[in-house]
C-alpha positions as a Markdown table, in Angstrom:
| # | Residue | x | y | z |
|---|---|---|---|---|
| 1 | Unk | 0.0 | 0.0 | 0.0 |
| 2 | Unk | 1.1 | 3.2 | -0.9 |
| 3 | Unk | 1.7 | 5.1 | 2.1 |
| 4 | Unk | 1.3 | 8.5 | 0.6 |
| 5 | Unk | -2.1 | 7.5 | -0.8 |
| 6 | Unk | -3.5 | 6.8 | 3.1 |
| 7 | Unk | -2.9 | 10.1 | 3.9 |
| 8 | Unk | -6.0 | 12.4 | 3.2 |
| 9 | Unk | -5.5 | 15.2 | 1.4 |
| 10 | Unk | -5.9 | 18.6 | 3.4 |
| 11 | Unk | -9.1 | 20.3 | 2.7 |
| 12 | Unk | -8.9 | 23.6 | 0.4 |
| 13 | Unk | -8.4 | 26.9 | 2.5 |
| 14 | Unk | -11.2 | 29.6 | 1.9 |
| 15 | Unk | -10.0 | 33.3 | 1.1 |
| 16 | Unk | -7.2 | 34.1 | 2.8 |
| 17 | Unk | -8.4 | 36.5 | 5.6 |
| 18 | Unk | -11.3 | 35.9 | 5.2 |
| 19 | Unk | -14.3 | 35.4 | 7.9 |
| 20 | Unk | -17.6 | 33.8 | 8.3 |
| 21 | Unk | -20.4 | 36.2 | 7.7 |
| 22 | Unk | -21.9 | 34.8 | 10.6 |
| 23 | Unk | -19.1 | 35.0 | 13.1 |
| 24 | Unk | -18.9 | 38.9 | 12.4 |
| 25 | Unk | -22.9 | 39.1 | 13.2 |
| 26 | Unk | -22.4 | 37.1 | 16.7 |
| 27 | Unk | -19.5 | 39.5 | 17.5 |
| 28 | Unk | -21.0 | 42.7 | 16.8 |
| 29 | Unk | -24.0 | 41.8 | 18.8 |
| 30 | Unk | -22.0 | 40.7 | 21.4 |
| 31 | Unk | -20.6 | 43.5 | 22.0 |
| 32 | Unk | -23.9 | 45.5 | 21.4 |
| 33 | Unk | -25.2 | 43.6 | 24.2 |
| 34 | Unk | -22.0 | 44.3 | 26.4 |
| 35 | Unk | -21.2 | 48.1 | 25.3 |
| 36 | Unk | -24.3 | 49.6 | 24.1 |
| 37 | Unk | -25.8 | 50.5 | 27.7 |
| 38 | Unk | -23.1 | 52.4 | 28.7 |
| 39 | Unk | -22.8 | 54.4 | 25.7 |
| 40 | Unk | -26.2 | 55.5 | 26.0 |
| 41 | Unk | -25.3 | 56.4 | 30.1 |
| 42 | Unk | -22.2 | 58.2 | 28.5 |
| 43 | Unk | -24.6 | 60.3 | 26.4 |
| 44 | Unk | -27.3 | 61.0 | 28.9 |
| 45 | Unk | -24.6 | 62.5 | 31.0 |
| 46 | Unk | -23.8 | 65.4 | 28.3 |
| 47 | Unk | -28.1 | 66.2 | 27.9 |
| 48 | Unk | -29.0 | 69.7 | 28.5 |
| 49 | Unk | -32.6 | 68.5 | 30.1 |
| 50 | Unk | -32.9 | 66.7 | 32.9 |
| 51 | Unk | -35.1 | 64.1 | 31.8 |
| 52 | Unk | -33.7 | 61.2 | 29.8 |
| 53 | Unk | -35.2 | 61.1 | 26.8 |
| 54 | Unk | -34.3 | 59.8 | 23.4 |
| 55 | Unk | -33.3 | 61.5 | 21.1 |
| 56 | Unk | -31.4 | 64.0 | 23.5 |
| 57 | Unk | -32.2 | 67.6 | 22.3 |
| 58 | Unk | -29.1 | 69.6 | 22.8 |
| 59 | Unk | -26.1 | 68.5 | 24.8 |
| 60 | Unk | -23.7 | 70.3 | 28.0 |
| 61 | Unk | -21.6 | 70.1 | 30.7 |
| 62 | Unk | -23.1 | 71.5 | 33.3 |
| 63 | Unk | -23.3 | 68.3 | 34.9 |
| 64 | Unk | -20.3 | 67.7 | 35.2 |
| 65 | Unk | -19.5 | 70.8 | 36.4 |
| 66 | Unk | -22.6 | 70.1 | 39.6 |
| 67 | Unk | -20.9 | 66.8 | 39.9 |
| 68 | Unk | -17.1 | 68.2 | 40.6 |
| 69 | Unk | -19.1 | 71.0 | 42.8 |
| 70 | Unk | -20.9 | 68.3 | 45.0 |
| 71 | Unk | -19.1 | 68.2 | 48.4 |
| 72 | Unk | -21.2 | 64.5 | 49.1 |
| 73 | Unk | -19.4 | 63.2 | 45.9 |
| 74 | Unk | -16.3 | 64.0 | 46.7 |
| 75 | Unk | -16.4 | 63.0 | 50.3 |
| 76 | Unk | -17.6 | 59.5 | 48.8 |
| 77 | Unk | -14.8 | 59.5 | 46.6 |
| 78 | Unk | -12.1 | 60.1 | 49.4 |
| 79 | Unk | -14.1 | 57.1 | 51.5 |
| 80 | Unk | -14.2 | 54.8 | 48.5 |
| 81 | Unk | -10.9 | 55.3 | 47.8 |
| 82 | Unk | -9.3 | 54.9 | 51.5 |
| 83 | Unk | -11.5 | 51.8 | 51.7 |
| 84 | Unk | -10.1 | 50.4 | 48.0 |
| 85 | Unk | -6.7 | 51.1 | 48.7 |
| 86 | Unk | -6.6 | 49.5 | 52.2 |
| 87 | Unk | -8.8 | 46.3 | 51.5 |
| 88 | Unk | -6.4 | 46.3 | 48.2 |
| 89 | Unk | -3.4 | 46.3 | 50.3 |
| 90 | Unk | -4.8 | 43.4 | 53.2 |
| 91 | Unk | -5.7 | 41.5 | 50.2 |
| 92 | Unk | -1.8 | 41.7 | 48.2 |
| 93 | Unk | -0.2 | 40.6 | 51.8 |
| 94 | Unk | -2.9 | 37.8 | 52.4 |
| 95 | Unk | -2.7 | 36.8 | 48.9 |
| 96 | Unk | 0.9 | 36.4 | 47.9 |
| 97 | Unk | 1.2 | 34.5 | 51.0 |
| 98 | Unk | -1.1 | 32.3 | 50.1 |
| 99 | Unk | -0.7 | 31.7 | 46.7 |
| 100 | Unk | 3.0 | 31.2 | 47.0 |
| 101 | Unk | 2.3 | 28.9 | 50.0 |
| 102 | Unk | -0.2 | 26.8 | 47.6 |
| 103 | Unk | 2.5 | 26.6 | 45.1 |
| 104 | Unk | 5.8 | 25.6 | 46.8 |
| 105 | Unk | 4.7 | 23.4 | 49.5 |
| 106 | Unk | 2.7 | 20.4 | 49.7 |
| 107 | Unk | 0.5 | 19.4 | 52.4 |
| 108 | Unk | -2.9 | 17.9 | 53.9 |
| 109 | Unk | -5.8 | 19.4 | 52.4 |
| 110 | Unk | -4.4 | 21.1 | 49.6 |
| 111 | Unk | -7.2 | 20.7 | 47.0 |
| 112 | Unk | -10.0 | 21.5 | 49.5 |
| 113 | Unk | -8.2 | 24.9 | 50.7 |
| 114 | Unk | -7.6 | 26.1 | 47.1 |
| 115 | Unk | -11.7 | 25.1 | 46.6 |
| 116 | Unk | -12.4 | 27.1 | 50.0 |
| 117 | Unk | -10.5 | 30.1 | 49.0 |
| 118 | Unk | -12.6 | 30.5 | 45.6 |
| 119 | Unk | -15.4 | 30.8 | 47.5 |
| 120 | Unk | -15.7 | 34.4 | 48.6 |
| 121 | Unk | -15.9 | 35.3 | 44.8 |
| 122 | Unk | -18.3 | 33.0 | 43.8 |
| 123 | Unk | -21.4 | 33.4 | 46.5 |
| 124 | Unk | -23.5 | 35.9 | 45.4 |
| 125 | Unk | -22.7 | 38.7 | 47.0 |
| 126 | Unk | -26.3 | 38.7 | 49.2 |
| 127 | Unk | -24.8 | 35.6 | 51.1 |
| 128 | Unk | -21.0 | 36.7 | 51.8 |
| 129 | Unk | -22.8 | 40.4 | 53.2 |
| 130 | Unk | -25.6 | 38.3 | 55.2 |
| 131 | Unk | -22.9 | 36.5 | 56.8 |
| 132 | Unk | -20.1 | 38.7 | 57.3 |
| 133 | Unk | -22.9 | 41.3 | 59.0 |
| 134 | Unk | -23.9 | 37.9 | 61.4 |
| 135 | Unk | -20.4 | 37.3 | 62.3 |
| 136 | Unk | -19.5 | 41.1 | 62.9 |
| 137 | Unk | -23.0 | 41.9 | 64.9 |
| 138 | Unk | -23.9 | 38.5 | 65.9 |
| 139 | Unk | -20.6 | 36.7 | 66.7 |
| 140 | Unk | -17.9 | 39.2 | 67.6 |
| 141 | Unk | -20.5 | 42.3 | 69.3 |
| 142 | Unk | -19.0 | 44.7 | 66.6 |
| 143 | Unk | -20.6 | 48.1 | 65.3 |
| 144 | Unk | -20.3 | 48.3 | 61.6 |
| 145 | Unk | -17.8 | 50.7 | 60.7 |
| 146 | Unk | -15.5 | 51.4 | 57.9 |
| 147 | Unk | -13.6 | 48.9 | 58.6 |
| 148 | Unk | -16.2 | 46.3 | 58.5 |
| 149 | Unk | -16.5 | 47.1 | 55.1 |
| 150 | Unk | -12.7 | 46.9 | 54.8 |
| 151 | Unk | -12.7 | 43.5 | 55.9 |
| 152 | Unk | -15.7 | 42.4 | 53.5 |
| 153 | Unk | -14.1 | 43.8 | 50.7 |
| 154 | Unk | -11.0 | 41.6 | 51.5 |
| 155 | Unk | -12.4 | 38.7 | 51.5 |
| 156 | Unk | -13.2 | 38.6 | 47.9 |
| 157 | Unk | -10.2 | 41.0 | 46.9 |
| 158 | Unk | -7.9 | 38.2 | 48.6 |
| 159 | Unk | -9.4 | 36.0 | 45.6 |
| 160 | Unk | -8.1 | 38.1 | 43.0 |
| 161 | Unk | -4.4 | 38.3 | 44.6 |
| 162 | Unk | -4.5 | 34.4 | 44.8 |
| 163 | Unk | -5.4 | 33.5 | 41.5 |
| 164 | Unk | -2.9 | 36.3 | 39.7 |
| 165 | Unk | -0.2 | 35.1 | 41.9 |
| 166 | Unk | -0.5 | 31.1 | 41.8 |
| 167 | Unk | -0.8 | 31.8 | 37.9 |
| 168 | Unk | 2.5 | 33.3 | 37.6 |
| 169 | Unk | 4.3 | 31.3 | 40.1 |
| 170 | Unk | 3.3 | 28.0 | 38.0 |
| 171 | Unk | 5.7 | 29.3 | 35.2 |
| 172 | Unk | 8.5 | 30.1 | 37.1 |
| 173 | Unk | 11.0 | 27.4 | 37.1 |
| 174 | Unk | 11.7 | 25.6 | 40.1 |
| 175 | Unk | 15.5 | 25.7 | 39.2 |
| 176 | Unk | 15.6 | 28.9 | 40.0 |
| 177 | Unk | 14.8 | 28.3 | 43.8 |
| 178 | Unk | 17.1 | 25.1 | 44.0 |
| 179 | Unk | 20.3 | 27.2 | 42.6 |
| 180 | Unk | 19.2 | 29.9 | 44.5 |
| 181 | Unk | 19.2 | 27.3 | 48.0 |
| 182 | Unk | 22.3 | 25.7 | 46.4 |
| 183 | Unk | 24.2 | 29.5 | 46.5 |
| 184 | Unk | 23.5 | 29.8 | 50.1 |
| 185 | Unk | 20.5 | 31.8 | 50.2 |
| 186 | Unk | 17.7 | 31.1 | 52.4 |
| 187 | Unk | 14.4 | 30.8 | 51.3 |
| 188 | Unk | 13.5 | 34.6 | 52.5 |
| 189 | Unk | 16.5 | 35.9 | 50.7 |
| 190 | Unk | 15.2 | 33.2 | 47.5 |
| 191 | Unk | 12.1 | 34.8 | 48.2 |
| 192 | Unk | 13.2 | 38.7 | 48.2 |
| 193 | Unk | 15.9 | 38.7 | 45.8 |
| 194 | Unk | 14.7 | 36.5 | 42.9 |
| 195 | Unk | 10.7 | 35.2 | 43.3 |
| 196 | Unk | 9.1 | 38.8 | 44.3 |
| 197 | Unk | 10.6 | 40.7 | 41.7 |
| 198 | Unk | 9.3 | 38.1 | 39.5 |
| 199 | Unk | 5.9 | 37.9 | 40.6 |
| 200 | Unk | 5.6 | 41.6 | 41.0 |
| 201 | Unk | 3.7 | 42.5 | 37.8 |
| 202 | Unk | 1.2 | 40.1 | 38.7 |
| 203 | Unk | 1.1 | 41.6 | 42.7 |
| 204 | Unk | 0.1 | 44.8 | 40.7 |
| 205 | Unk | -1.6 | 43.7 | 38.4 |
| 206 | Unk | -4.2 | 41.8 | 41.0 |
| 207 | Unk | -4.2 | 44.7 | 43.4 |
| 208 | Unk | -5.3 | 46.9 | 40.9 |
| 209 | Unk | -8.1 | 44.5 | 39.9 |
| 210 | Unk | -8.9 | 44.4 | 43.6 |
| 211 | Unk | -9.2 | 48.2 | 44.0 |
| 212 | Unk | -11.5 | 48.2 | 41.2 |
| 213 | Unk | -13.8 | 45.6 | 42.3 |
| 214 | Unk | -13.8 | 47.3 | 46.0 |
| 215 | Unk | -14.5 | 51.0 | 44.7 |
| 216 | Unk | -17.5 | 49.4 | 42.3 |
| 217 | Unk | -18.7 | 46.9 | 45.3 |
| 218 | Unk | -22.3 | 47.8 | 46.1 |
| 219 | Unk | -24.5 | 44.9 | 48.2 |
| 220 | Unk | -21.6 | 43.3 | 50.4 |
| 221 | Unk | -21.2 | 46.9 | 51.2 |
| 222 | Unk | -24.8 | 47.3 | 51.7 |
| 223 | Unk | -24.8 | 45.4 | 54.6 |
| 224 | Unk | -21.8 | 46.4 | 56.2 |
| 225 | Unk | -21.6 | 50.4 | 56.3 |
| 226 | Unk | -22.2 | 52.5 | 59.3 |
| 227 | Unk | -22.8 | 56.1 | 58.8 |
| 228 | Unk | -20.4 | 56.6 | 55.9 |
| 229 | Unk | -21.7 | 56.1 | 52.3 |
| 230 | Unk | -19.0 | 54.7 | 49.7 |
| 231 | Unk | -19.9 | 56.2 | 46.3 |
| 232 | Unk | -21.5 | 53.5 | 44.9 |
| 233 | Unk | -24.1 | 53.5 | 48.2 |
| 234 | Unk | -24.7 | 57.3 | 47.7 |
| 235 | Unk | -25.5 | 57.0 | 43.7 |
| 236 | Unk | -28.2 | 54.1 | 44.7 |
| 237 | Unk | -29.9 | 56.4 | 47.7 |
| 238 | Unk | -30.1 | 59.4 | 44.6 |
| 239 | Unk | -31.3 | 56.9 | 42.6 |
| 240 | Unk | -34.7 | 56.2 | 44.5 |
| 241 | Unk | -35.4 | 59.9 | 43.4 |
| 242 | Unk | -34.7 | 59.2 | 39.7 |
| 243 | Unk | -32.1 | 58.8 | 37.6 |
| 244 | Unk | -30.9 | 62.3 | 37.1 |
| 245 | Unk | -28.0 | 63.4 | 34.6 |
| 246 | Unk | -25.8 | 64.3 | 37.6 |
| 247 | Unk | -26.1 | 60.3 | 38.3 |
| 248 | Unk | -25.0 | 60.0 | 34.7 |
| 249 | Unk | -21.7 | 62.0 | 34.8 |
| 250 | Unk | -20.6 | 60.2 | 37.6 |
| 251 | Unk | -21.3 | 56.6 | 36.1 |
| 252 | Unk | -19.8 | 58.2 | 33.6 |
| 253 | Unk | -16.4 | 59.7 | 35.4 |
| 254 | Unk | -16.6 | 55.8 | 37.4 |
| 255 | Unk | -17.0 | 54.4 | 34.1 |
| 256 | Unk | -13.8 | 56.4 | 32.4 |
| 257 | Unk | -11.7 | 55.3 | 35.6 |
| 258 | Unk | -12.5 | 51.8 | 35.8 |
| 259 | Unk | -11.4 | 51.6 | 32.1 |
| 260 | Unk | -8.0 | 52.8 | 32.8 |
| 261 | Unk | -7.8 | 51.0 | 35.8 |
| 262 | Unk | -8.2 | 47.4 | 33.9 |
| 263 | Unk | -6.2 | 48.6 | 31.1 |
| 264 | Unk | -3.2 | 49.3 | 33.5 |
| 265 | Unk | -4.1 | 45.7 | 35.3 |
| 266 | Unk | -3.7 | 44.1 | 31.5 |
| 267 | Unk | -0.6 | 45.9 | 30.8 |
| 268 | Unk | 1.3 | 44.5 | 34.1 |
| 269 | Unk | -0.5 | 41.0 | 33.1 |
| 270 | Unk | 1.3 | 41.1 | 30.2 |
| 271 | Unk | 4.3 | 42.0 | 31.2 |
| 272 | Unk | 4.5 | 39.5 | 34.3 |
| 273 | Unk | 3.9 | 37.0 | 31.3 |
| 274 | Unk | 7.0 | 38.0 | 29.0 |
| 275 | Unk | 9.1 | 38.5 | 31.9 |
């Protein structure tokens, strides 16, 4: 038998470059479906009435300018922000910790902590601030405070650091620790020297991620504030009077920032990768 007669001959290649009809359709949609709403909140915030109404008769910025002007904003802002940066920051510690921890070392119950540490991030969010607010009132007698909603934003932030730092720790070479132990070095100095500055981009790259997710968290946050409002809490109480375009220049302004946010987050990604 001929041996170059068994094997089939490849199937002829359509136009070079060229895509299904069909797969252009589903992607435009897609991203209709994903996109579309919050082009439509973009444009809303630049109306000159105060009604949303479509098609917008005349456009300005005078929202924007109330918005800037709008000492309850602001002081949201500041509060959002201190409680991002600090959850953010309890989450990179915890995090790296853990993750390298999961990585280098072997031990009982491996599989079911990794399972248990995914868990914050998938509850819905109505469970992890139901029982965070039992444990804190309930469990440990505590008022609900800023830092209550520090510690509930951790939880899930902690996820974020895990999973960006286990996933660049699995491509680092494990030669790198043994020459490193083989040199002298103990596994702090291994640690300091060689692993963190490899692992950094993805540190950054998580706990920018975390941030993001902690500015933009609204019902874990629901059940955990005292008296201060973060600024997602103080959009949904102007919200039960309507959505105004005020409310739209600030989704709008949260919006822009949360863009450049992940975009910095996928440039350290990427870079933790080529490293």
């Amino acid at each position: 038998m001929n041996i170059a007669n068994a094997i089939p001959e490849p199937m002829p290649a359509g136009p070079k470059g060229r895509k299904p009809v069909w797969l252009t359709v589903a992607s435009i949609i897609t991203f209709l479906f994903l996109y579309l709403p919050l082009v439509v909140v973009v444009l809303y915030s630049f109306s000159a009435t105060k009604v949303n109404a479509w098609p917008i008769k005349g456009y300005t910025l005078d929202w924007y300018r109330e918005l800037f002007q709008d000492e309850d904003i602001w002081d949201a802002v500041r509060f959002s922000t201190f409680i991002g940066i600090v959850a953010a920051s309890i989450a990179v510690v915890l995090g790296t910790l853990t993750a390298y921890a999961l990585d280098r070392y072997r031990f009982r119950g491996k599989p079911l902590i990794r399972f248990a540490i995914g868990m914050p991030i998938v509850l819905p969010g109505i469970v992890t601030g139901v029982a965070l607010l039992a444990f804190f009132t309930g469990v440990l007698g505590l008022n609900l405070s800023r830092w209550t909603i520090i510690i509930g934003h951790a939880t899930f932030c902690t996820v974020l650091i895990v999973n960006n730092v286990a996933a660049r720790l699995s491509q680092l070479p494990r030669s790198l620790d043994e020459a490193s132990a083989d040199l002298g070095a103990t596994p702090l100095t291994t640690f300091r020297r060689i692993t963190f500055p490899l692992i950094r981009p993805a540190i950054v790259a998580g706990a920018i991620l975390a941030f993001t997710l902690s500015f933009d968290e609204i019902v874990v946050t629901f059940f955990l504030t005292g008296r201060e409002k973060t600024l997602p809490l103080l959009i949904w109480g102007r919200l039960r009077r309507g959505i105004s375009p005020e409310i739209n220049a600030a989704a709008t302004v949260i919006i822009l920032v949360s863009l450049v946010l992940v975009l910095a987050s996928y440039w350290f990604t990427r870079k933790s990768e080529t490293n």
